[in-house]
C-alpha positions as CSV (number, residue, x, y, z in Angstrom):
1,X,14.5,-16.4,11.2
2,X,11.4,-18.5,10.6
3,X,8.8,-16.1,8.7
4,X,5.3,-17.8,7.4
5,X,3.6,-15.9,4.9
6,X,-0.3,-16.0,4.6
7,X,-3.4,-13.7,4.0
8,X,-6.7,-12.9,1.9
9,X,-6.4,-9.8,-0.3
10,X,-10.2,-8.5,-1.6
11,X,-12.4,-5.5,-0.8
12,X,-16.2,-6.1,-0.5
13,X,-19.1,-3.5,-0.9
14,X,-22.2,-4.2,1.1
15,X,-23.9,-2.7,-1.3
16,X,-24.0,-4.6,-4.0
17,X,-25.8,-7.8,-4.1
18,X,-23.3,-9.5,-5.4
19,X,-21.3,-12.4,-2.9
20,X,-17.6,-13.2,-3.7
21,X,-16.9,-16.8,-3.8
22,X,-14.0,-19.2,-3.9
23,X,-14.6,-19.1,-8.1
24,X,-13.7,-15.1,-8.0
25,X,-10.3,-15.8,-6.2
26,X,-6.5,-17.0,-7.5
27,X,-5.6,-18.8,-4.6
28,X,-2.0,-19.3,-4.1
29,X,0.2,-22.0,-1.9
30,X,3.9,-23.3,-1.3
31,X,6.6,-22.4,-4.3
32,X,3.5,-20.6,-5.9
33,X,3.0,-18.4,-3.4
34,X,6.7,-17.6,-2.7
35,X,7.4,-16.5,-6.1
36,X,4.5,-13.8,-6.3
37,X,6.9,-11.3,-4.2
38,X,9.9,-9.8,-6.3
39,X,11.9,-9.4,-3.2
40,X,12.3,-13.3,-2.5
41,X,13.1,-14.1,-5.9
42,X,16.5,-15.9,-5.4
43,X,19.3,-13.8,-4.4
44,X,17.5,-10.4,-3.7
45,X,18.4,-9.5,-0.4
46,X,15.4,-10.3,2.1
47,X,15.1,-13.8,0.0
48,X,18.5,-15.2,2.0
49,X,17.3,-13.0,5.6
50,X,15.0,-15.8,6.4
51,X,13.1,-18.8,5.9
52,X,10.3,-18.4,4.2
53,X,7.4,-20.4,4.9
54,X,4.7,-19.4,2.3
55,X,1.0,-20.9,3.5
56,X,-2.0,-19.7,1.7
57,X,-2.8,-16.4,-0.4
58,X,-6.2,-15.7,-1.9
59,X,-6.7,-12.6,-3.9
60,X,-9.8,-11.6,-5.5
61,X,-11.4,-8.8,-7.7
62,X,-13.2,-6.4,-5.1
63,X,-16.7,-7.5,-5.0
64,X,-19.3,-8.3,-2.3
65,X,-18.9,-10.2,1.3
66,X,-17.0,-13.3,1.1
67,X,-19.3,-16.5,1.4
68,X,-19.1,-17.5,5.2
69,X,-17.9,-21.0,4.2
70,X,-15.3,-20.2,2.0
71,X,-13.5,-18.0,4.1
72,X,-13.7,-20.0,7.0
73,X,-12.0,-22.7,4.6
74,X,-9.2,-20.8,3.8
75,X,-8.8,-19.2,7.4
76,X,-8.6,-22.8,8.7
77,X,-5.7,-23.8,6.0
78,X,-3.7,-20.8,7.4
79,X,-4.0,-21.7,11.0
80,X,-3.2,-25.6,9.9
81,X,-0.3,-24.7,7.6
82,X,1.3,-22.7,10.7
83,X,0.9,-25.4,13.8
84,X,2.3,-28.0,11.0
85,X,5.3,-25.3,10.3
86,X,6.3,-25.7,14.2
87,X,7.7,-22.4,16.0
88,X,8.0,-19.3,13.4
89,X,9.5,-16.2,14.3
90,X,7.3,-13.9,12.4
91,X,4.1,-13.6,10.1
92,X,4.0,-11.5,7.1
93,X,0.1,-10.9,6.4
94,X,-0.7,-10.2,3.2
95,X,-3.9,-8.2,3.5
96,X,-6.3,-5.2,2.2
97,X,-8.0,-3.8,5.2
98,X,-11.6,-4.0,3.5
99,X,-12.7,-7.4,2.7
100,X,-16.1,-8.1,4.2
101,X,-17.3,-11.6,5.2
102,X,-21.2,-13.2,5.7
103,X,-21.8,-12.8,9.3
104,X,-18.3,-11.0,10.2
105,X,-17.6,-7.1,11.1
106,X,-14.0,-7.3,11.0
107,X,-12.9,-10.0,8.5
108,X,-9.5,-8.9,8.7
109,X,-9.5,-8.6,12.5
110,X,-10.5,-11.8,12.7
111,X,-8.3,-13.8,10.8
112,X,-5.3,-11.6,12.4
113,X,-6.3,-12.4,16.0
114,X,-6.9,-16.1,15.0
115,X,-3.5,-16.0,13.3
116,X,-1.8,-14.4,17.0
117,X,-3.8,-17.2,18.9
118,X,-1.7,-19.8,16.3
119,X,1.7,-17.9,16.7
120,X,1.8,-17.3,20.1
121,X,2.7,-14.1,21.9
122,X,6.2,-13.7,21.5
123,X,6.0,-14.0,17.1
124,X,5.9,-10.8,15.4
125,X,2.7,-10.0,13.1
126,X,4.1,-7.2,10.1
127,X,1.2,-6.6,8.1
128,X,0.7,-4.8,4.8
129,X,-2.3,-3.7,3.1
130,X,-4.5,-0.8,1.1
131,X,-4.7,2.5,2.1
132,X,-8.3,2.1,1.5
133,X,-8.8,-0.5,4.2
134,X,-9.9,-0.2,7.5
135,X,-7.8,-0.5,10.9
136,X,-9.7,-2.0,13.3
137,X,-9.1,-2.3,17.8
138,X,-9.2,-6.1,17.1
139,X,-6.8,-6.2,14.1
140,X,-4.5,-3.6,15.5
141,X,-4.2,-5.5,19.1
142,X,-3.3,-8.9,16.9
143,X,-0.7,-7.0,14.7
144,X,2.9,-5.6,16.0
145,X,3.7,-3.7,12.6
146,X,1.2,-2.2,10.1
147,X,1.9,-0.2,6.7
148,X,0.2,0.6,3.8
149,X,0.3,2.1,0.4
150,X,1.3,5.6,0.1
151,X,0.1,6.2,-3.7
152,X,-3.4,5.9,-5.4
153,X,-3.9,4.5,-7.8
154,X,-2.0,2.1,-6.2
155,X,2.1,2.3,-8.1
156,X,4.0,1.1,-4.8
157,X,1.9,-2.5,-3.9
158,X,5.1,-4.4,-4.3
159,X,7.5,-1.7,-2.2
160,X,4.6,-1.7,0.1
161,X,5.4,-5.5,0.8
162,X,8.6,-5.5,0.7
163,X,8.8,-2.6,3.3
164,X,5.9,-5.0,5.8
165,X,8.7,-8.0,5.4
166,X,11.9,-5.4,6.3
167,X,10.2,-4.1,8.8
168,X,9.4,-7.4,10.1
169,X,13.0,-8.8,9.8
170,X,14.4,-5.7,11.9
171,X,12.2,-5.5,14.6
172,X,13.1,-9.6,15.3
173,X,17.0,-8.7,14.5
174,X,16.8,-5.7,17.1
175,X,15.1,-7.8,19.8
176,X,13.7,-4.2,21.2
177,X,10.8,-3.0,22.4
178,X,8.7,-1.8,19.4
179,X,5.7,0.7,19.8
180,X,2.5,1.6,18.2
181,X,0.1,3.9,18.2
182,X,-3.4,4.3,16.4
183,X,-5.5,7.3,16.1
184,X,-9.2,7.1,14.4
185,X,-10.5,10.2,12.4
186,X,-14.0,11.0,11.5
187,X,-13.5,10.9,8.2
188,X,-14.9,8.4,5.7
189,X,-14.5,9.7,2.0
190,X,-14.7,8.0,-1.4
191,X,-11.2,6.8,-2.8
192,X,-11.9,9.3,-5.8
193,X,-11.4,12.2,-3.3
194,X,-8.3,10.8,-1.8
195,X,-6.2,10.2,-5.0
196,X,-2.5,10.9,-4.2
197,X,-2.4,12.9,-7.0
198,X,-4.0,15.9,-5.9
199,X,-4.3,17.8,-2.5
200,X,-4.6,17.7,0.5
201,X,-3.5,13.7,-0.2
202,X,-0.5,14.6,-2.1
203,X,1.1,16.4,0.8
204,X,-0.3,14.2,3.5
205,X,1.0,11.1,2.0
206,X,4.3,12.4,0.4
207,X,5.1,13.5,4.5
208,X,5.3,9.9,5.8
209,X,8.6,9.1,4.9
210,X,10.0,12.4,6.7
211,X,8.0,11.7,9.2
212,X,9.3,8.1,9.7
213,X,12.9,9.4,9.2
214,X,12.6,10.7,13.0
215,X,14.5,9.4,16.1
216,X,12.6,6.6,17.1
217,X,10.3,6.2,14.7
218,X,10.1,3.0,11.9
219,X,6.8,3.7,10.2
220,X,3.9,5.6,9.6
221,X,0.4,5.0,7.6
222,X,-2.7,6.9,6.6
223,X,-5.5,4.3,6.0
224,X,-8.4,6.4,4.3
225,X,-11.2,3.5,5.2
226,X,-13.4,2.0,2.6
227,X,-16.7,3.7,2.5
228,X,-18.8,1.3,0.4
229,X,-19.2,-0.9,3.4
230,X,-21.5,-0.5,6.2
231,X,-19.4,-1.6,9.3
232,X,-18.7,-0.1,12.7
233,X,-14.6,-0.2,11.5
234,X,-15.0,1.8,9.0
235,X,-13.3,4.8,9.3
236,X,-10.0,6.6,8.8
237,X,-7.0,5.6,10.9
238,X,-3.3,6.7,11.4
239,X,-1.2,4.1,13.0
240,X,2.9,4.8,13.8
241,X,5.3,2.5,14.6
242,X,8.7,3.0,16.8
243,X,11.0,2.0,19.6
244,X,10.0,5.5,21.7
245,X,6.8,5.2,22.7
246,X,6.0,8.6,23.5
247,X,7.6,9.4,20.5
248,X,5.2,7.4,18.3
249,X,2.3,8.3,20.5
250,X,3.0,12.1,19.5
251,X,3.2,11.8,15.8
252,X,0.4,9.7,15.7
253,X,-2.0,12.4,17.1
254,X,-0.2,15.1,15.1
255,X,-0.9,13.1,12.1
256,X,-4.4,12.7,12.7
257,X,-5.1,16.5,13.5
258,X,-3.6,16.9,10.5
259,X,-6.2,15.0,8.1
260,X,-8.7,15.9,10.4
261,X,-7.6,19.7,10.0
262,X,-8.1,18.6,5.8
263,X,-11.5,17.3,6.1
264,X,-13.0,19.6,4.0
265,X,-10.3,20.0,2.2
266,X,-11.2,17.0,-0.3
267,X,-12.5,16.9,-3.6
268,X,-12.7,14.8,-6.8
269,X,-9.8,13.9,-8.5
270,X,-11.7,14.7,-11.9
271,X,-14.5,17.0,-12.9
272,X,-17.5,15.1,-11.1
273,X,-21.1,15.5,-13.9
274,X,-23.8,14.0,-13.6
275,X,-24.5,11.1,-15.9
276,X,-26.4,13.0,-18.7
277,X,-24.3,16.0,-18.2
278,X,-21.1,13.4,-18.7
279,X,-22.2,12.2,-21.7
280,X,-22.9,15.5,-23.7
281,X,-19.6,16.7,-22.3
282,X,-18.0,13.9,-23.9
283,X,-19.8,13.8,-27.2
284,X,-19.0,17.8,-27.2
285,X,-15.2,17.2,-26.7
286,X,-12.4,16.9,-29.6
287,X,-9.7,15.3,-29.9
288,X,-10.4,11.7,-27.8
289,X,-10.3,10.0,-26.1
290,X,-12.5,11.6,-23.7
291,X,-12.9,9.1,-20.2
292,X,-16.3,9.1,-18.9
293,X,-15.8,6.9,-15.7
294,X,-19.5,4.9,-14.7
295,X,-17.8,5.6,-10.8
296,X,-21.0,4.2,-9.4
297,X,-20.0,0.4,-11.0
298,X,-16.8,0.8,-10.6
299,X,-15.9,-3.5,-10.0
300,X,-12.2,-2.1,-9.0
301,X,-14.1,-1.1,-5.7
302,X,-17.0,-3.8,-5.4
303,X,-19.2,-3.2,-8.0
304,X,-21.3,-5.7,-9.8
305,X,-19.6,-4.4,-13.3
306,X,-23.5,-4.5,-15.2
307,X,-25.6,-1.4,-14.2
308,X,-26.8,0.0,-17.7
309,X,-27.5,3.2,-17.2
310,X,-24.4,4.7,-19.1
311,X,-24.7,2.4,-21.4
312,X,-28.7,3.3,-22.4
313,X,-27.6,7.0,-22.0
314,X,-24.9,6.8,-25.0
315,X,-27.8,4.3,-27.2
316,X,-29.9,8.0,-26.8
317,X,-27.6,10.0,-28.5
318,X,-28.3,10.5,-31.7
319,X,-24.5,11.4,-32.9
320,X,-24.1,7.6,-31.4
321,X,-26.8,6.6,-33.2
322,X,-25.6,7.8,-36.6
323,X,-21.2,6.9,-35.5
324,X,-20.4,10.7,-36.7
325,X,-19.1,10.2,-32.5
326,X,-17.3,6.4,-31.7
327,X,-17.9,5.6,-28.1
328,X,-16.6,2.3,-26.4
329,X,-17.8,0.7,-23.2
330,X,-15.4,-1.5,-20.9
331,X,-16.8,-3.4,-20.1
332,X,-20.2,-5.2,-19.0
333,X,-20.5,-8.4,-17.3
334,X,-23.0,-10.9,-18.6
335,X,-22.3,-14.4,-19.8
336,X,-25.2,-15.0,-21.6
337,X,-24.8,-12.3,-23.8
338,X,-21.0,-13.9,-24.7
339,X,-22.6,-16.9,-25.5
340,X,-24.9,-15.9,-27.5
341,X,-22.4,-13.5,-29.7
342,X,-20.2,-16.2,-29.9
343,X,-22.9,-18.4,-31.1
344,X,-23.9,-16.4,-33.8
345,X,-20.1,-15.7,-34.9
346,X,-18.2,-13.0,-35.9
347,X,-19.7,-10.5,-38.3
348,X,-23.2,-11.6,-37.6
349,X,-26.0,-9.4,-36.5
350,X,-28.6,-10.2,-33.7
351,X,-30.5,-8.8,-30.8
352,X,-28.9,-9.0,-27.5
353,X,-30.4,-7.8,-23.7
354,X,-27.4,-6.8,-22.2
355,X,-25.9,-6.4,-18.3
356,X,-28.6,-5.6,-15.3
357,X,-28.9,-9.2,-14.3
358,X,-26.6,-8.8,-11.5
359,X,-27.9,-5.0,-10.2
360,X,-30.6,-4.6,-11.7
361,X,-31.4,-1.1,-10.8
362,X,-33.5,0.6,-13.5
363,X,-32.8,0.6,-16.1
364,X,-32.2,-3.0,-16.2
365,X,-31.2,-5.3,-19.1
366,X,-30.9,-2.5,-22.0
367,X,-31.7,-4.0,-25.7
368,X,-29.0,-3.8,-28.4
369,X,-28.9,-4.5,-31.7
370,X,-25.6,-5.1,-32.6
371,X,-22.7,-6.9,-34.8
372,X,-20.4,-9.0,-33.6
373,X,-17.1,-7.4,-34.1
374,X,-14.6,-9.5,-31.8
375,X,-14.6,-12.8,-29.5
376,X,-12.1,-14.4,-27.8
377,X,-10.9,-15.6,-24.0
378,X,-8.9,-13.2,-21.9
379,X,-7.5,-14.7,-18.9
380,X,-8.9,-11.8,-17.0
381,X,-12.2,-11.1,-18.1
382,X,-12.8,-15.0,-19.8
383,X,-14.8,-15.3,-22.8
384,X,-15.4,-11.9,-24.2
385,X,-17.1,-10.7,-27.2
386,X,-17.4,-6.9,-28.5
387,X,-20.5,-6.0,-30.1
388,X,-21.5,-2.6,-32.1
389,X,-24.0,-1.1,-32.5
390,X,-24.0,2.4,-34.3
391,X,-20.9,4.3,-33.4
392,X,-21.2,2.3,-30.0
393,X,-18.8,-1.0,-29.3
394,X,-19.5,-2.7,-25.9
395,X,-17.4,-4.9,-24.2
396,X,-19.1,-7.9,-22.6
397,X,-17.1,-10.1,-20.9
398,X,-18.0,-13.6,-18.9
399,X,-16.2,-12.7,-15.7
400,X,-16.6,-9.5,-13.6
401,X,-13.5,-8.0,-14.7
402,X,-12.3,-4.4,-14.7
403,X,-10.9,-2.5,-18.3
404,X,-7.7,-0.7,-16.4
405,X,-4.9,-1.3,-18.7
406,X,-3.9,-1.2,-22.4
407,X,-2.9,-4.5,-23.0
408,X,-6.3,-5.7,-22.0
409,X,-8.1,-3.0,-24.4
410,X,-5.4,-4.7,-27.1
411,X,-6.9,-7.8,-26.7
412,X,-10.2,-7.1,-26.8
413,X,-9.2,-5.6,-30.4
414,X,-10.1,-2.0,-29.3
415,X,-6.8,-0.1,-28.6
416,X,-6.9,3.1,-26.9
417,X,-6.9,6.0,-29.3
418,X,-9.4,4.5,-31.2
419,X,-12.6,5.7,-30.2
420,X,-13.7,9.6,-29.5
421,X,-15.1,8.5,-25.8
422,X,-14.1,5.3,-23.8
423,X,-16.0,4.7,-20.8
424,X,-15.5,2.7,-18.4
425,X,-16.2,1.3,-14.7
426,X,-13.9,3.0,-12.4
427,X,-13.2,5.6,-10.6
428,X,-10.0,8.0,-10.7
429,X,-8.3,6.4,-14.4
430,X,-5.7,4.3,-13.8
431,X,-2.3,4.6,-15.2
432,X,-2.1,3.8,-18.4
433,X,-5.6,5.2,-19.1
434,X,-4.7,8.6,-17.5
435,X,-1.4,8.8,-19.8
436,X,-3.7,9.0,-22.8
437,X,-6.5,10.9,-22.1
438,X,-7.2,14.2,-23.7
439,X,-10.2,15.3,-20.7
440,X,-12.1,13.4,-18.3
441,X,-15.2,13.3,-15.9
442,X,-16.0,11.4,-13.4
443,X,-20.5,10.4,-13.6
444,X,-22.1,10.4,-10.7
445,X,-23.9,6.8,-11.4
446,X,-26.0,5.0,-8.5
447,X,-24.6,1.5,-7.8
448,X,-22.6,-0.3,-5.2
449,X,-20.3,2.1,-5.1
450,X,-21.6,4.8,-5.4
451,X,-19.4,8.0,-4.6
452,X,-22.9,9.9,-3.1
453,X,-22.2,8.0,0.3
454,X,-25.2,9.8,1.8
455,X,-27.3,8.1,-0.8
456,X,-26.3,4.8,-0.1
457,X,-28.0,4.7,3.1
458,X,-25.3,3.7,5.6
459,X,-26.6,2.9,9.5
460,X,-23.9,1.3,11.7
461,X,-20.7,3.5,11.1
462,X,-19.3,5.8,14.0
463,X,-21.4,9.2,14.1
464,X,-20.6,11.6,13.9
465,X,-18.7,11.4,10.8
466,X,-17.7,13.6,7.5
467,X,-18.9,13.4,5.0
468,X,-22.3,12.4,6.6
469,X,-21.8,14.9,9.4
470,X,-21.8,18.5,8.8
471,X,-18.6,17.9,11.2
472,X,-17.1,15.4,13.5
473,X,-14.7,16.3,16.4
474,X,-11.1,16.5,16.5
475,X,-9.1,13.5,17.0
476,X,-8.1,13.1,20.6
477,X,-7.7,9.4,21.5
478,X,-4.9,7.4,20.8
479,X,-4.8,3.2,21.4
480,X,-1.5,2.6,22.5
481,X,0.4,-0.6,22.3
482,X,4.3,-2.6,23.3
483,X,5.2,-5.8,21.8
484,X,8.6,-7.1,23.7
485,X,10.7,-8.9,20.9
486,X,13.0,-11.7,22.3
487,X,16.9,-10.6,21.4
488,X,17.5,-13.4,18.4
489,X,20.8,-15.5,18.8
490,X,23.2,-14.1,16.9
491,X,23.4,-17.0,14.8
492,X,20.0,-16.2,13.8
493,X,20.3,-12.9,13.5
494,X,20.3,-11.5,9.5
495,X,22.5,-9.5,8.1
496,X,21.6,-5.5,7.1
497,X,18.8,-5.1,4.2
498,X,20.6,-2.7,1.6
499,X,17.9,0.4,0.4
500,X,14.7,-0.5,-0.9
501,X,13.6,0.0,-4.5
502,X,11.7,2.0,-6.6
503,X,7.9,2.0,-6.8
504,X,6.8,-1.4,-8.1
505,X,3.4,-1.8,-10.0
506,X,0.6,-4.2,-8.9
């Protein structure tokens, strides 16, 4: 089998004014491109099951639309790099569900249907992406197989991959009809109300793979939507794949009455606070570190990483004020502050106007006098510096970046455990945060992202819909459709995939 392997992986708020550009993406080709998956490193199984023919793969911190041109640029390499690769069998597309694009309402639709109009008809189209992202008519028409995580935060984006490419290499090896079915719900809720690790998304998630373990059926997904963009696609979707249609078509709707039937069910995955009622919770707390998450500026789901109200909140306090509490921020975006601490040097004192040049929602570029504990250049976040100021240390870093694991806190010479209260820009913690935290609260902060989607202002989503809706209507229609996969020669045919492994980390 001939499978080409191509895709743009972001997610985009259109509320921020920020615009993701070709410098905010790792752009990967050829060899390069190849190696990124674990399950076509030489000799793994689905490695040998094909030919691989890896194109283009752009991945980006989430952030704002996509500049027209540059996506264009990149969406025209892909349809090059397949007519120059001749006939292909397949298409493994490598995508999130929510990037937005200048001038597009379905980004990912449209690159899917332009990638079908390349293929042809009779290649299949397996594609794998986010549970936060968005199924749209136009993207699932182009595609013959969908999946999508099953965990958040996000612990299975590798198995979720390598399940998209099985999936793939069995439907061309069966050369059967395969079926699928997609059922919208009227339900648009922020990612911090869907985590896996609570209800009703606990149960609803951990049911797939029974689900899928039916007669007839090959896969199912629950796409939650992305909320922080303002696009008729938005929305949640359940799409099942099989070889009986009516089958699929059944636990499709059943699956969808079943989140529907949840709706209300929903709620933070942390205590949710205010922002002032956040930080005296925190300061109050004992043992740290206590995790204040700034969910409004989370960059992990678009924000612009520099609003400064948390950080002019902690400033206030006066057991910050006087260090009897330690407090760290992680981080704030704003080059020119990095430049300046790193020409003063470490140890020096000065006067910095930091973040809220991006967003500058009140209340703006916030005034610290500080020392310059750390600087250095972290491949993730670029040049960095840490200043203090009190019992306050602030990361500032040159690139929108996001503080989610503890290597990254090790560079920036703040370890966690170090400080009573760590805040940072985020939503639900992810891993390695949660293991350590001794308490937790999620602030309410206005931004990009913010998780009051009422407040945000949002016009051309479906309506009715919860939570702007006091309630939407049950789930009734289902989009139905049949790809017909040519039987493969057997020469071509390959062999059985052995199990699949454990949860892999992204």
């Amino acid at each position: 089998m001939r499978v080409a392997i191509c895709g743009i992986h972001i997610e985009s708020s259109t509320f921020t004014p920020y615009r993701s550009s070709a410098d905010d993406f790792a752009v990967r080709r050829g060899a390069d491109l190849r190696d990124r998956y674990p399950f076509l490193t030489a000799g793994a199984p689905l490695a040998e099951a094909a030919e691989w023919l890896p194109l283009l793969h752009a991945r980006a911190l989430p952030g704002g639309p996509v500049v027209a041109g540059d996506y264009a640029a990149w969406k025209r390499e892909i349809l090059d790099g397949l007519l120059a690769s001749g006939p292909v069998d397949g298409v493994l597309l490598d995508l999130h569900g929510a990037m937005s694009v200048e001038g597009l309402d379905d980004a990912e639709g449209d690159l899917a249907r332009a990638v079908r109009e390349a293929v042809g008809p009779d290649a299949v189209l397996s594609a794998a992406m986010d549970l936060h992202g968005n199924v749209s008519e136009q993207l699932f028409d182009a595609c013959d197989l969908l999946t999508c995580y099953r965990t958040a935060p996000h612990v299975d984006v590798w198995e979720t991959r390598e399940r998209a490419a099985r999936n793939l290499l069995e439907v061309l090896a069966a050369g059967r009809p395969v079926h699928r079915a997609l059922v919208h719900v009227p339900v648009l809720l922020p990612g911090e109300k869907t985590s896996t690790r609570t209800e009703p998304a606990a149960s609803l998630y951990a049911s797939l793979a029974e689900l899928e373990a039916r007669a007839g059926l090959r896969d199912a997904a629950i796409y939650m939507g992305f909320p922080w963009a303002d696009e008729p696609r938005c929305a949640a979707a359940v799409v099942v794949t099989g070889e009986d249609g009516a089958e699929v078509s059944t636990a499709a709707l059943a699956l969808g009455e079943r989140l529907w039937a949840a709706r209300h069910d929903f709620a933070f995955v942390a205590p949710a606070r205010s922002l002032e009622d956040a930080v005296g919770e925190a300061l109050d707390a004992g043992e740290g570190p206590f995790f204040v998450s700034d969910s409004g500026d989370n960059p992990g789901a678009g924000g612009t990483g520099d609003t400064t109200a948390a950080l002019a909140a902690f400033l206030r306090a006066p057991a910050v004020r006087s260090a009897e509490r330690s407090v760290l921020i992680a981080s704030l975006v704003d080059p020119a502050t990095v430049a300046r601490a790193r020409e003063l040097g470490v140890g020096a004192h000065g006067t910095f106007r930091v973040g809220g040049r991006i967003d500058a929602r009140p209340p703006g570029p916030v005034e610290l006098d500080a020392e310059v504990r750390h600087v250095l250049d972290d491949g993730e976040g670029g040049a960095t510096a840490v200043l203090r100021s009190g019992g306050l240390d602030v990361v500032v870093t040159s690139r929108r970046t996001q503080y989610a694991s503890a290597a990254m806190f090790e560079r920036a010479g703040v370890p966690l455990g170090t400080h009573d209260v760590v805040v940072v820009k985020m939503g639900y913690l992810e891993p390695d945060l949660y293991a350590v935290q001794r308490g937790s609260v999620i602030a309410l902060t206005t931004g990009g992202v913010d998780q009051d989607l009422p407040r945000l202002g949002h016009r051309r989503i479906r309506r009715p819909m919860v939570p702007f809706d006091d309630d939407a209507p049950r789930p009734c229609a289902v989009r139905t459709r049949t790809t017909r996969v040519a039987e493969a020669p057997a020469a071509r045919r390959p062999e059985p995939v052995p199990g699949m492994p454990g949860p892999g980390t992204a």
